[in-house]
N, C-alpha and C positions, 0 to 999 in steps of 0.2 A: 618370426615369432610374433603373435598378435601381445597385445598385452591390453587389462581390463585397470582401470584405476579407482581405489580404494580410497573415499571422502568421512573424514568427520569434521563438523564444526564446533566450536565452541564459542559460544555469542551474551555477549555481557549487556545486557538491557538497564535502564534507569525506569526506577519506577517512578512517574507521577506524582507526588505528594509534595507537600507543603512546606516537611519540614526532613531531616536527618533520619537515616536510621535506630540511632541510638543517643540523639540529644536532640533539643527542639528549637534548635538553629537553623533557621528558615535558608532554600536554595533555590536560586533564580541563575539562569544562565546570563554570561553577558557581564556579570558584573565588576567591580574594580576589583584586580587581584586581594586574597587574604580577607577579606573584608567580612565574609560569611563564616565566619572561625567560631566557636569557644570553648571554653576551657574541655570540655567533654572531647570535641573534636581533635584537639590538639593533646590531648591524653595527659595535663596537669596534674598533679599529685594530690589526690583525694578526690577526686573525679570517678564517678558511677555514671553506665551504658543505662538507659531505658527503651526496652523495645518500639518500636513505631508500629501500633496497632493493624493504621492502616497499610501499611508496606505489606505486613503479613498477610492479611487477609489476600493483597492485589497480589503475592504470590502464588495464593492456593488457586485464584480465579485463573491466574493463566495454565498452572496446572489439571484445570478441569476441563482451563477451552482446550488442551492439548492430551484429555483423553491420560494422565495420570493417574498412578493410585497418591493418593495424598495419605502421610504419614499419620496414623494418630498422635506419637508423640514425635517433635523434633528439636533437635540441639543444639547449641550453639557451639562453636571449638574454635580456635584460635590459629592461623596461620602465620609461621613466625619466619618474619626475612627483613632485611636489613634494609633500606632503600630509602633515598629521599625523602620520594613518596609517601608514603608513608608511615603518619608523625608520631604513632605507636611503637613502631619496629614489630607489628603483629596487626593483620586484617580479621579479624571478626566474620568468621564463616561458616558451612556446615560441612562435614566432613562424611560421617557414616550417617549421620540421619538426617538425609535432607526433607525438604516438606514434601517434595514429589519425585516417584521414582517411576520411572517406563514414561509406556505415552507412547503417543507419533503427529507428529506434522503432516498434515497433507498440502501436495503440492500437485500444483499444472505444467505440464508442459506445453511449450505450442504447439495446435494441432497443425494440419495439412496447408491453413489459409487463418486469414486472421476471420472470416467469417465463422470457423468452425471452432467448439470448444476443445481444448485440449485434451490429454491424457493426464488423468491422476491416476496419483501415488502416493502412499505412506511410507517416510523416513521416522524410520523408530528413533526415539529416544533413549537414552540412557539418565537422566535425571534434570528435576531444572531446584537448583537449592540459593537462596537468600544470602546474602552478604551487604558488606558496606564497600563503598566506590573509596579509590587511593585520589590524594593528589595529580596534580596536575606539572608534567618536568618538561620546560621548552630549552632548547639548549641552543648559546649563541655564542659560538665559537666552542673556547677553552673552558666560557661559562656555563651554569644549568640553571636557571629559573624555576623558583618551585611554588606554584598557586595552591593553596590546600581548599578554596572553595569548594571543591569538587567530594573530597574527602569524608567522605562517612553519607553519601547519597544513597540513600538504597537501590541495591540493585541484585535484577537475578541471571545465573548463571545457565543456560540454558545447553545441555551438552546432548549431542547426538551421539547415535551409534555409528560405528565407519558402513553408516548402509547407503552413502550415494559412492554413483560412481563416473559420473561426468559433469565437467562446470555448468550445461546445464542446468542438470541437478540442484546443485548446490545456489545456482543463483534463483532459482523458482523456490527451492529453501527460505533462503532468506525473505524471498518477497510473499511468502505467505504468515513467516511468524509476525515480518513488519506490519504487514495488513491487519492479521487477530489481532496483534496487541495495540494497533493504534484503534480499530473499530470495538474494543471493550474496554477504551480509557485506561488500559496500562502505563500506557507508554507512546510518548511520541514519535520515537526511535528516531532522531533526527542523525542519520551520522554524521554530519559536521561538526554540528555541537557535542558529539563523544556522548550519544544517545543511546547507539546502539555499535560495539564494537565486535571485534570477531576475528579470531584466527583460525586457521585452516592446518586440519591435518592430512599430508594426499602420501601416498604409499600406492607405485602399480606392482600387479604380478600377471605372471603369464597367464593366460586365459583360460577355464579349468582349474586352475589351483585353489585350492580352500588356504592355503597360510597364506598369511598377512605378508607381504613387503614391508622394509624397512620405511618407517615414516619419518617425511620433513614436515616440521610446524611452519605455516607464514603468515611471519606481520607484516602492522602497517598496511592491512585492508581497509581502506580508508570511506569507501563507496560499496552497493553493491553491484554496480559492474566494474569495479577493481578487483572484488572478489573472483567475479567470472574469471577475468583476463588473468591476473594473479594465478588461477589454479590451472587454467589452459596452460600456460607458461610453465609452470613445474611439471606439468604431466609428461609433457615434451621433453624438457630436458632431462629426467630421468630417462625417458627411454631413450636418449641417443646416449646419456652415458653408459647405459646394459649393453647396448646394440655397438658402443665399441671396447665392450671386454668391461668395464669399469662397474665398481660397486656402487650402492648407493649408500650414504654415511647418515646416519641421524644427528639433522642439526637443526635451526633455528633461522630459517632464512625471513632474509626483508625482501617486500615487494615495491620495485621501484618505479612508480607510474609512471613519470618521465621517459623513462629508456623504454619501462615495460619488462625491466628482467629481475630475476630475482637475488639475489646475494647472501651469501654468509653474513650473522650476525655473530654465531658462536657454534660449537660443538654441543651438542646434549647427549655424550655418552649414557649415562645414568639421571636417573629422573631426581628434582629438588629434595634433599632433607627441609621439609619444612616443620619437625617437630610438633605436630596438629595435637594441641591436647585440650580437654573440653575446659571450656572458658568459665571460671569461678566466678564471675560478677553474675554470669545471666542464665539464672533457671531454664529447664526444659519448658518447650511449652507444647501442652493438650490439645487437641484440636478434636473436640466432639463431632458425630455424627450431624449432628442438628446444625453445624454452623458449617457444615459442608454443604448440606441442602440448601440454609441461605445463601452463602456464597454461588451456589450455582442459579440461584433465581436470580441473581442480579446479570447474569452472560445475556446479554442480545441474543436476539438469531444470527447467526455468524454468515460469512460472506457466499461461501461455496451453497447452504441451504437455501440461503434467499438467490442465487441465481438461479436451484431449480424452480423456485418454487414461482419466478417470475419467467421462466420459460412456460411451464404449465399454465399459468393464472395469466397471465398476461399477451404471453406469445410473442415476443420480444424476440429480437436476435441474438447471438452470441456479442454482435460490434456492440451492440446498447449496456445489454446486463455487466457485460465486462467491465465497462465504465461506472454503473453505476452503485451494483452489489459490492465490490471493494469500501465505497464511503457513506459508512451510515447515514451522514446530515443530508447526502445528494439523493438514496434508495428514499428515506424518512419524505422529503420533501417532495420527491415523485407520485409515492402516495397518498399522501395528501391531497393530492394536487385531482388526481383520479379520485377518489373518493368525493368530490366535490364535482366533478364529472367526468364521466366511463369514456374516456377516449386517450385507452392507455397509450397507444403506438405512436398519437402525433405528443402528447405530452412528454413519453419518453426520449422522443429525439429535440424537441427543443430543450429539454435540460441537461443532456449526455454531450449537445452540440454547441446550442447557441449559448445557454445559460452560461458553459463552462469558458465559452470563448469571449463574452460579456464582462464574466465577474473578475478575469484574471488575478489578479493576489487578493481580493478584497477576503477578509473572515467575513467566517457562515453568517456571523448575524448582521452584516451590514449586508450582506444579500440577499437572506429570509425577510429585511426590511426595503430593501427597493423593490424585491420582488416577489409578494407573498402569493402561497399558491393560489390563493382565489383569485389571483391574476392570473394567473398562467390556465388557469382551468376553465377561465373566461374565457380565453384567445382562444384555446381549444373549441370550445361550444361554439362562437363567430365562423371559424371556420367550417364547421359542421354543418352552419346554418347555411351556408353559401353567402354571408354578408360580405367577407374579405378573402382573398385567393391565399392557398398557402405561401406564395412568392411575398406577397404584400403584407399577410403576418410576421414575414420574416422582419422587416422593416420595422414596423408598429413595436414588434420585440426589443430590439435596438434601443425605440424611444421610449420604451416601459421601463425600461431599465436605466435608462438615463436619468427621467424622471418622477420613477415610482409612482407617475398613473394608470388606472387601469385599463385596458384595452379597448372598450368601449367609450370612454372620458378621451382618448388619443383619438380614434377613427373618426369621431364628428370633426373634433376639434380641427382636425387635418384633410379632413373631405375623402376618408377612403375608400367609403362606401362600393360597394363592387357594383357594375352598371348591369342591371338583369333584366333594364328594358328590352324586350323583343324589336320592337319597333329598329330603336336608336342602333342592334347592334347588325337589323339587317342590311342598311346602310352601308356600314364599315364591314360589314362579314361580305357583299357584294363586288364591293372595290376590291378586297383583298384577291377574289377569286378572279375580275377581270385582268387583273393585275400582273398573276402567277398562272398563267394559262402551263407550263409546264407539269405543276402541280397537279392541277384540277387534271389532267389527262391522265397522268399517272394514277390518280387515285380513281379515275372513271372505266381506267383499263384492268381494275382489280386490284394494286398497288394500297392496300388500310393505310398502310404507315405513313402513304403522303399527305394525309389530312393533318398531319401533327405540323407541317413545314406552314400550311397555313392558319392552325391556331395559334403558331407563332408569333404570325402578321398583326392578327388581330390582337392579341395582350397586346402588344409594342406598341398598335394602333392607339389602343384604351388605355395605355401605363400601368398596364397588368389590373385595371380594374373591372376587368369584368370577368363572369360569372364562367369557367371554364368548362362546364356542365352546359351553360344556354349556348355558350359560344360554339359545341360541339353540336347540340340542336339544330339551332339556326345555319349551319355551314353546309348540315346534310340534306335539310331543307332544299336550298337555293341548289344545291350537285344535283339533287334527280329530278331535277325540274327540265 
């Protein structure tokens, strides 16, 4: 029997801001435990929620980037469960009226080769609604450690429909909400720091079947290729327990990265009493037409549009655009960089390659400061001009970035000048050819491609300073003499 397996995610995002969802208790990751508390947070007695403006709005925005209808009115309600974690005994959530409902993600799959773009798809949504983040429980031994810094962080709830159906899936999922939401200043989704978390719900059925299998949820997705391996791993194990007579039971499994297998945490016969009832501190809030249109003027051009649009306009490969359409400061700086001068292809690959391979951990702006694009679009131009070989720009690049002068300020300094004397290169193009008498036959006998074994001679001869154009002049010169 084939079997087809049935995915939904449910992915907890932190949003960005400054301060608390409901008190203006500033949050920095990193910090000494408890430290970021106050009375609001900690839920004291005579303590009032005030909403966090901007959380709101940067919820509606990622509900626009993701193609939702956004609610006009939504509300707030109260989730009520006992836990450490949380210093309320009740999380602050939306329940029936979230700010955004439907939607879809689009996602890539890999194509044939890493040259070629993938296949997309749209994974519907089911809703993405506003809340406040729990505490933090590290358990050491017998003990449990509880950091409430974490505690009242806003964050959105982003739930999909069970519409993927292989890890896959699920893992081009995640890596396309992480992309919009880091390229529209949502979200940094860092998951290490508990930026972006996510559990999984996988249920297979036979293939043909329209009902649902019984579903397992799993934590402790920690990564997302934990997430992949994670959902590969239960897909399997379900179907070897069908395939030897055994049911499947709905429970709550952990994902153990170490071993790679997954485990009982508990049973989930019946789903939590959480008593959801709408929260008396905090009014509905309106959300007009007119502040949905600004919230949508504030969206970039999103990543998938700017790689057509830099296949079209530019003509770029799939290995470049891929690199560069994901990170807005990288696409931003590329154009720049061209708009200053038209030689998209050789600017795009020093920045996709060498820039990326140069600036390793450095932030954006200690890099837009070593190396502003009127540099790089200079080096462009040089080469264009036949001043410097592309091999020898490679270099010069190196030293631009080391020391944030510009390309032409290094080539003097350094003597890199490409040698395009005729004279000087028939010399060394001469020797070369007596030299390699096997060569010069092969390419006398018809053989094009052996001319290249000897402008090899000749850069190595020059230290790659001369003019690859003259040097291909002068070599055909001296052959049909």
């Amino acid at each position: 029997m084939e079997f087809e397996a049935v995915i939904g995610l449910e992915v907890h995002v932190q949003i960005k801001t400054k301060s608390k969802m409901f008190s203006s208790c500033e949050y920095v990751y990193g910090q000494e435990p408890n430290t970021l508390t106050d009375p609001v947070v900690l839920a004291l007695p005579g303590t009032l929620p005030v909403i966090n403006k901007f959380a709101v709005r940067q919820a509606i925005k990622a509900g626009l980037i993701f193609g939702c209808k956004i609610a006009d009115i939504s509300k707030w309600d109260r989730k009520n469960y006992f836990y450490p974690d949380c210093p309320k005994n009740y999380q602050i959530t939306q329940n029936d009226l979230p700010l955004c409902l439907g939607g879809h993600v689009e996602i890539e799959l890999d194509g044939p080769s890493r040259n070629i773009m993938g296949v997309h798809k749209k994974i519907k949504l089911n809703r993405i609604h506003l809340e406040e983040d729990v505490g933090k429980l590290t358990h050491c031994g017998t003990d449990s450690l509880i950091d409430y810094n974490r505690a009242g962080v806003p964050l959105i709830e982003i739930v999909s429909e069970p519409d993927m159906h292989s890890a896959e899936e699920a893992f081009a999922y995640l890596n396309s909400l992480r992309m919009h939401l880091v390229y529209a200043g949502i979200s940094d989704c860092d998951m290490e720091k508990g930026q972006m978390r996510c559990d999984a719900n996988v249920s297979i059925r036979p293939v043909g079947q329209k009902e649902l299998g019984t579903k397992v949820e799993l934590k402790n997705l920690n990564s997302i290729s934990g997430v992949r391996r994670g959902i590969e791993y239960e897909i399997r194990r379900q179907q070897s327990v069908i395939e030897k007579g055994g049911l499947i039971r709905q429970e709550t499994m952990r994902w153990d990265a170490e071993a790679e297998v997954t485990t009982v945490m508990r049973n989930k016969e019946t789903a939590h009493d959480y008593r959801y009832f709408t929260d008396p501190d905090l009014m509905p809030i309106k959300i007009p037409e007119q502040t949905k249109q600004e919230i949508a003027q504030t969206i970039p051009e999103l990543p998938f549009v700017k790689q057509e649009r830099f296949f079209a306009t530019y003509g770029l490969p799939y290995t470049v655009t891929s690199v560069l359409c994901p990170n807005h400061e990288l696409s931003d700086y590329f154009e720049d960089a061209v708009k200053l001068y038209d030689a998209p292809k050789i600017i795009a690959n020093f920045v996709a390659n060498d820039l990326l391979r140069e600036s390793g951990t450095d932030d954006w702006s200690t890099v837009a400061n070593k190396l502003p694009a009127k540099h790089l679009a200079e080096l462009a131009q040089l080469i264009d001009k036949g001043t410097i070989s592309k091999q020898v720009a490679k270099e010069v690049f190196i030293e631009m970035y080391k020391s944030g002068q510009s390309a032409g300020t290094l080539i003097k300094k350094l003597g890199l000048d490409q040698t395009t004397d005729d004279s000087e290169l028939k010399s060394i193009c001469q020797d070369v050819i007596n030299n390699n008498p096997k060569a010069v036959n092969e390419f006398l006998s018809g053989k094009e491609p052996a001319i290249n074994a000897l402008k090899g001679q000749v850069m190595k001869a020059t230290k790659g300073k001369a003019n690859p154009q003259t040097i291909d002049k002068v070599l055909r010169q001296l052959l049909v003499k």
